[in-house]
VEXVEX-364888 format. One line per 4 residues: their letters; for each residue x, y, z of N, C-alpha, C, CB. Coordinates in steps of 0.1 Angstrom, whole numbers. Atoms other than C-alpha are relative to their C-alpha. Glycine has a CB too. Example, Ala and Ser with C-alpha at 12.3 -4.5 7.8 and 13.67 -1.06 7.14 Angstrom:
# residues 2
as) 9/-12/0/123/-45/78/9/12/0/-10/0/12 ~ -9/-11/0/137/-11/71/-8/11/8/4/5/-14
# end
This chain:
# residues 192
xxxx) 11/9/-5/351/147/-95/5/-8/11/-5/-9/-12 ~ -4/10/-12/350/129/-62/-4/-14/0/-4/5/12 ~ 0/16/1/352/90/-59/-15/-4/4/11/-7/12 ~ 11/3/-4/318/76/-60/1/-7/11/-7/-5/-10
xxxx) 0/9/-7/308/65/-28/-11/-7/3/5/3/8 ~ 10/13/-3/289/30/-14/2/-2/13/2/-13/-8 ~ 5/5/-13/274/18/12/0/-11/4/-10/3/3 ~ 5/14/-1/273/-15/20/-11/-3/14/14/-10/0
xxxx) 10/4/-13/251/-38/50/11/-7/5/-15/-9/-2 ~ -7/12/-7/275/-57/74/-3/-14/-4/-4/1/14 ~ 5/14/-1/250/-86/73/4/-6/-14/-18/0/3 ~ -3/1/16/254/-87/31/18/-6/-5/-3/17/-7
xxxx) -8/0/2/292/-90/35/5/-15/2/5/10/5 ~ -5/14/5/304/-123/19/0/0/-13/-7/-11/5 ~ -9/0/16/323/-137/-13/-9/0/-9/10/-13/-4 ~ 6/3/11/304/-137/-44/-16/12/3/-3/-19/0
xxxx) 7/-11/-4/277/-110/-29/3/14/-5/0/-1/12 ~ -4/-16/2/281/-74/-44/-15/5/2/8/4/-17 ~ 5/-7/-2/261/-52/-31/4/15/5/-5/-6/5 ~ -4/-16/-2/260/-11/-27/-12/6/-1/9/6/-11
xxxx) 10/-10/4/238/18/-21/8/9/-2/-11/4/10 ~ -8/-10/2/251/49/-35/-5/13/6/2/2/-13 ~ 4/-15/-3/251/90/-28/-3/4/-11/10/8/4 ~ -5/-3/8/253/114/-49/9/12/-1/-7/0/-4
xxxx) -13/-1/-2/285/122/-41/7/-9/-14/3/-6/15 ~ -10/6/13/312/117/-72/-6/-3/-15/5/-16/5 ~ 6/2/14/293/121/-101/8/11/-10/-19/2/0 ~ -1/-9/9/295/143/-134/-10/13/0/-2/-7/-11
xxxx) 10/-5/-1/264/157/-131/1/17/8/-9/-12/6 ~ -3/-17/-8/263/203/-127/-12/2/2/6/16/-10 ~ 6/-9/-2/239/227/-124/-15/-6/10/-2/7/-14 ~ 12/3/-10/203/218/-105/4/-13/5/-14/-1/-6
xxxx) 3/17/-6/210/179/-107/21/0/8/-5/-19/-21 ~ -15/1/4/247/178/-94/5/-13/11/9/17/3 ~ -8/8/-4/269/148/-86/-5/-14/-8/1/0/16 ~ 3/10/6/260/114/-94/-11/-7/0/8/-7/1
xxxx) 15/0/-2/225/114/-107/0/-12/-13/-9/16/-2 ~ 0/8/7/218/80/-125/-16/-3/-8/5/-10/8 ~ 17/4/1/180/83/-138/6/16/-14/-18/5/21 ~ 1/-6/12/176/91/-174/-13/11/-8/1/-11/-6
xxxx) 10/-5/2/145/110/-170/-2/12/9/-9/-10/1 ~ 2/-13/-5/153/140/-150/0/10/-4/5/2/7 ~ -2/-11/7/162/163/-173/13/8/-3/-6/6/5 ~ -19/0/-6/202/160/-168/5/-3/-16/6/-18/14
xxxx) 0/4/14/222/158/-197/7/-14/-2/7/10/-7 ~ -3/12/7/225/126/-215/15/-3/2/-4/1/-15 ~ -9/4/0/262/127/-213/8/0/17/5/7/-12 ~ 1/-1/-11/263/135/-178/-1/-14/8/-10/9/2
xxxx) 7/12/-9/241/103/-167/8/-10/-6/-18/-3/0 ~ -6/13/4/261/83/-189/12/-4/5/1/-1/-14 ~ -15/4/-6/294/91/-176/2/-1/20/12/14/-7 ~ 5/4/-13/277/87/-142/1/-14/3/-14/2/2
xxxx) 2/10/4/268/56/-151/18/-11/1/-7/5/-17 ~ -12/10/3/304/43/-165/8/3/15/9/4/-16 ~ -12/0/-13/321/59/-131/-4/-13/8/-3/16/12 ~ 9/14/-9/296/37/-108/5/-15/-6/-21/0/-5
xxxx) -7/11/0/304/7/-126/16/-5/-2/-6/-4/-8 ~ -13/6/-3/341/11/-129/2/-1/17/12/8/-7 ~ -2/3/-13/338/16/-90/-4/-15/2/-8/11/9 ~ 4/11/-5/318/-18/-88/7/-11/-7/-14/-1/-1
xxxx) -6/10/10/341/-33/-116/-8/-14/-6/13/-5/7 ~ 11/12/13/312/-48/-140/-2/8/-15/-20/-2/8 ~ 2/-2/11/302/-44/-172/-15/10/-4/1/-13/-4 ~ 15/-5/2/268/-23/-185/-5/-12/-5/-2/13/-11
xxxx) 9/16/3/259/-59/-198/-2/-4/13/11/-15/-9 ~ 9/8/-9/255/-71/-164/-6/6/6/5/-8/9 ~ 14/-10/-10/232/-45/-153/-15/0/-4/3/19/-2 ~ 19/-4/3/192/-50/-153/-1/11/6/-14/-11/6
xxxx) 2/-9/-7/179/-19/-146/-19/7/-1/14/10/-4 ~ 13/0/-5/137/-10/-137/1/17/-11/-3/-3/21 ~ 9/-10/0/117/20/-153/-12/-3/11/-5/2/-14 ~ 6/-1/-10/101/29/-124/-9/10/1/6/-1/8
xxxx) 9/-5/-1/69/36/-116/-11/1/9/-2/-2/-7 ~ 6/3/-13/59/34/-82/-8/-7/-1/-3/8/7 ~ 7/15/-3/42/0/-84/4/-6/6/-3/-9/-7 ~ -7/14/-7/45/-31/-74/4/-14/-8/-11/-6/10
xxxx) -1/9/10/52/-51/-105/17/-9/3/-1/10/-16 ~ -5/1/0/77/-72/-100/9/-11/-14/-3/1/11 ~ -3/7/15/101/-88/-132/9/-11/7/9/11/-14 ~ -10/8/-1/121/-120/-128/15/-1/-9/-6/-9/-1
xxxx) -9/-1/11/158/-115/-148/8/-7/-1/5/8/-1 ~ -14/8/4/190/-133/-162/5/1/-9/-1/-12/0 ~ -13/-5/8/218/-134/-179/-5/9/-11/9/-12/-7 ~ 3/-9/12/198/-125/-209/-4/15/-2/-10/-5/-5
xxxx) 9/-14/-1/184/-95/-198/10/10/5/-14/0/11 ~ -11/-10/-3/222/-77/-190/0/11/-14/14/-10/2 ~ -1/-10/3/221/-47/-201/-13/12/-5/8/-3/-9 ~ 13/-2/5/183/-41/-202/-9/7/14/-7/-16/-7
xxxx) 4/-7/-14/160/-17/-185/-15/-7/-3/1/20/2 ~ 14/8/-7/125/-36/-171/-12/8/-2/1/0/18 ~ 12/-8/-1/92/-16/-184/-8/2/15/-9/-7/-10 ~ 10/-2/-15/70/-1/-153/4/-17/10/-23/2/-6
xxxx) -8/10/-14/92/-24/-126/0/9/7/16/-8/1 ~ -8/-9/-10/100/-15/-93/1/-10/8/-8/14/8 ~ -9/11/-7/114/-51/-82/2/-7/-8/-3/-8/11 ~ -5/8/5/137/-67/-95/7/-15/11/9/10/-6
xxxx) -10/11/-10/152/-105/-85/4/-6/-10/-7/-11/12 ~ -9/7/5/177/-128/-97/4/-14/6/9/9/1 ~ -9/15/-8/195/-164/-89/11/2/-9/-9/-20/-1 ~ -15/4/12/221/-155/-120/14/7/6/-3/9/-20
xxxx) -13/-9/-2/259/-152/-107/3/13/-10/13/-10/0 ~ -6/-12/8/276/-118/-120/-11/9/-5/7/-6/-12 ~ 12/-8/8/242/-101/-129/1/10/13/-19/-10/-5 ~ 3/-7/-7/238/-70/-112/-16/8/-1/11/7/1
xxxx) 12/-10/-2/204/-50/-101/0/14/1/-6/-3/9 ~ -1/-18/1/202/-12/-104/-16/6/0/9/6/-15 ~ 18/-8/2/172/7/-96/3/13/10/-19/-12/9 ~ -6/-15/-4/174/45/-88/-8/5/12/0/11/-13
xxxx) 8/-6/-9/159/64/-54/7/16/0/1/-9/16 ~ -4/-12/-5/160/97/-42/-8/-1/12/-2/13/-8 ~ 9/-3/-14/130/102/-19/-1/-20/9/-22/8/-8 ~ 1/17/-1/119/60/-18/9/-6/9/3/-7/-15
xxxx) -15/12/-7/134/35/1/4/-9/-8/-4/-12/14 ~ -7/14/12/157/7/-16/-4/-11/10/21/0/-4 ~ 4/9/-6/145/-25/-1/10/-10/-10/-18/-1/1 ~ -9/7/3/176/-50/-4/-2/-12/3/9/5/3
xxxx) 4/13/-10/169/-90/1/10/-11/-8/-21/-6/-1 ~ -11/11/6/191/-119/-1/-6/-10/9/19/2/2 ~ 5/15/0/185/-155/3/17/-9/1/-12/-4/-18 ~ -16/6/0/226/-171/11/-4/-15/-3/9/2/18
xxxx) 3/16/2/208/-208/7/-6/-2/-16/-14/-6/12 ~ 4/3/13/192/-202/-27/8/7/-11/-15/4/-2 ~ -9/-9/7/220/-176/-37/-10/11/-9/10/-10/-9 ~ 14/-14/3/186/-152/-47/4/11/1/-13/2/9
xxxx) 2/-12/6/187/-117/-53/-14/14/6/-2/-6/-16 ~ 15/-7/7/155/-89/-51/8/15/7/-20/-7/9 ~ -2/-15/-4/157/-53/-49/-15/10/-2/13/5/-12 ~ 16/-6/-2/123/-33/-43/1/15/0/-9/-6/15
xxxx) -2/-11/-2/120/5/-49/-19/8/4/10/5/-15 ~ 14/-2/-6/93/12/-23/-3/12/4/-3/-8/11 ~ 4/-16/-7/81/51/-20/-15/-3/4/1/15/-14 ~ 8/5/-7/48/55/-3/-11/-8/-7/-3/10/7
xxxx) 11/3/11/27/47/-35/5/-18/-1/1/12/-16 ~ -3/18/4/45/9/-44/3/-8/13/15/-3/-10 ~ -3/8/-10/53/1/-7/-23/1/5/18/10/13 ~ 15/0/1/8/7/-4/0/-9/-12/-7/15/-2
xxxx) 4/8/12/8/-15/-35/4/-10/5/4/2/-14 ~ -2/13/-8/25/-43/-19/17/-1/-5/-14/-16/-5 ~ -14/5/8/61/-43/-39/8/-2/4/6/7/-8 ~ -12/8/-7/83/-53/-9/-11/-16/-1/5/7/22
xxxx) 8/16/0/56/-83/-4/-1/-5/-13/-16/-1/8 ~ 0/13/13/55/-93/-40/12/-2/-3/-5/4/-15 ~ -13/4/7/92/-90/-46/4/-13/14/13/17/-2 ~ 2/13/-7/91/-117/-15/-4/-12/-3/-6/2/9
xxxx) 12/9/8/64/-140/-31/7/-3/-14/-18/11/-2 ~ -7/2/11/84/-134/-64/13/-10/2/4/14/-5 ~ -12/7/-2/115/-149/-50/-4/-15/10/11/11/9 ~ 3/13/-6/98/-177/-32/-9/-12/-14/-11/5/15
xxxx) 7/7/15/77/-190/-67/10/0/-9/-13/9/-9 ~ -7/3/10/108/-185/-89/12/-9/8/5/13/-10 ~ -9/7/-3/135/-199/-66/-2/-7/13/11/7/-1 ~ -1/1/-12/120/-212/-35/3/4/12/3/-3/-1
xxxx) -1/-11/-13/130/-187/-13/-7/-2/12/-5/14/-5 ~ 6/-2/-15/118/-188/27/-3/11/2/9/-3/12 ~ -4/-12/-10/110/-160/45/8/0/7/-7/3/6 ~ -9/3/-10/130/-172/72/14/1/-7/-2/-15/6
xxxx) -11/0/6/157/-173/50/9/14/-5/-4/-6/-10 ~ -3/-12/8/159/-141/36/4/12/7/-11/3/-8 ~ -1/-8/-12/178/-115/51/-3/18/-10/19/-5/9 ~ 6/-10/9/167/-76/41/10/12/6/-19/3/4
xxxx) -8/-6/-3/187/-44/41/-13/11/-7/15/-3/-5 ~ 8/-16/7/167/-6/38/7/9/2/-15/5/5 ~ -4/-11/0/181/21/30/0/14/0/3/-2/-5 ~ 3/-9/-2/183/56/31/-11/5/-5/8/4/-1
xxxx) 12/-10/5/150/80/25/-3/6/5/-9/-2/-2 ~ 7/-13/-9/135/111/29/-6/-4/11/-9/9/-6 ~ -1/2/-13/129/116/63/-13/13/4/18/2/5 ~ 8/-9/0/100/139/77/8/12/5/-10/-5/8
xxxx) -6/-16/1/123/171/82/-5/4/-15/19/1/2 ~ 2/-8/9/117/172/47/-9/-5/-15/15/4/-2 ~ 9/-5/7/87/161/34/-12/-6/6/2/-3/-12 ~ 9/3/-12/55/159/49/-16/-3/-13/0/16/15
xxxx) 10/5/6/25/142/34/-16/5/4/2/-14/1 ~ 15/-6/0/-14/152/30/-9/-9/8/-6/2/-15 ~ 10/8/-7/-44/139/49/-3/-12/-10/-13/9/4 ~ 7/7/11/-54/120/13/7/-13/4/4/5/-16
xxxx) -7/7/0/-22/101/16/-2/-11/16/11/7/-4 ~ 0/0/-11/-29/95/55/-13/-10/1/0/15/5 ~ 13/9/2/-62/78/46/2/-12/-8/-11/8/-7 ~ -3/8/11/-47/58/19/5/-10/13/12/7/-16
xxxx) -8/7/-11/-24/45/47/-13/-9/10/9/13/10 ~ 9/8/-9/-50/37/71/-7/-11/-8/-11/10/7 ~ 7/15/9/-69/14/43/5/-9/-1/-3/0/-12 ~ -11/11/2/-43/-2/33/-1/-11/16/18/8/-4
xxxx) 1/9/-11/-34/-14/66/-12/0/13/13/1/5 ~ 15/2/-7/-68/-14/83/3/-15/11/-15/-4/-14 ~ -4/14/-4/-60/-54/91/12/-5/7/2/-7/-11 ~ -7/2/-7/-32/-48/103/2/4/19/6/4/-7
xxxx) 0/0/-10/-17/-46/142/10/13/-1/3/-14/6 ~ -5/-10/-1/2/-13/130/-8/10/6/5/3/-10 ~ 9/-14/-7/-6/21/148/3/10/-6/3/6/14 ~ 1/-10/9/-12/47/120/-1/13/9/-13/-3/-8
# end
């Protein structure tokens, strides 16, 4: 097995901050799903995702207690968490935020973008898993709105990291979805 690897953001890098995006590179995980596939719902085996699981966090050197982690469901629901909730996965989430030192966030992509946000003045948290269906629901702008009602949070403040996602080489969307888009932002000054 090869060393799980992470990604970090330049901007993110400071003491008490852990942050990572992963591959899936360095996992357990054989045959269709192979390397380090962390989602308990693909069809992978149970002992596979678990020892996925324990690699990832000895690379991040935490505990499975300090991990909240989202069932996701491409919405926009977003949950507020703390200490209590280490080791617990989030019914139909797809943002998570925090103010609790040592708690980590985990939420899984493949296609989706990871939408990463920190706040260095309120010491805040949020993590947003926006594919085209929850980023049209609004779940970067609630997990924003979420972190400004529980901890005050700015916009101005808040700095954002996105991460890797499919890319149109390799997947291309229908007229339905194309329409959905235009509605949504109708109001807006984007060019669909």
């Amino acid at each position: 097995m090869a060393r799980v690897l992470l990604y970090q953001f330049e901007t993110f890098q400071r003491p008490g901050l852990l942050h990572a995006v992963t591959t899936s590179c360095g996992g357990h995980s054989r045959g269709g799903i192979q390397g380090l596939n962390l989602g308990r719902t693909t069809g992978d085996d149970p002992a596979s995702v678990e020892a996925n699981h324990r690699a990832l966090y000895e690379r991040l050197l935490i505990a499975p207690s300090q991990v909240v982690s989202a069932s996701q469901v491409h919405g926009a629901h977003v949950a507020r968490v703390t200490a209590a909730d280490g080791g617990a996965v989030m019914p139909e989430t797809d943002g998570l935020i925090s103010d609790t030192p040592g708690l980590a966030l985990l939420m899984r992509f493949a296609d989706c973008v990871p939408v990463l946000l920190y706040d260095a003045r309120r010491r805040a948290v949020g993590l947003a898993h926006a594919g085209w269906r929850g980023a049209l629901a609004g779940v970067a702008t609630n997990t924003v709105i979420a972190m400004q009602r529980a901890y005050g949070c700015s916009p101005d403040d808040l700095q954002a990291g996105l991460g890797p996602s499919i890319g149109p080489c390799c997947f291309e969307v229908g007229p339905e979805v194309v329409q959905q888009v235009r509605e949504t932002c109708a109001d807006s000054n984007r060019l669909i």
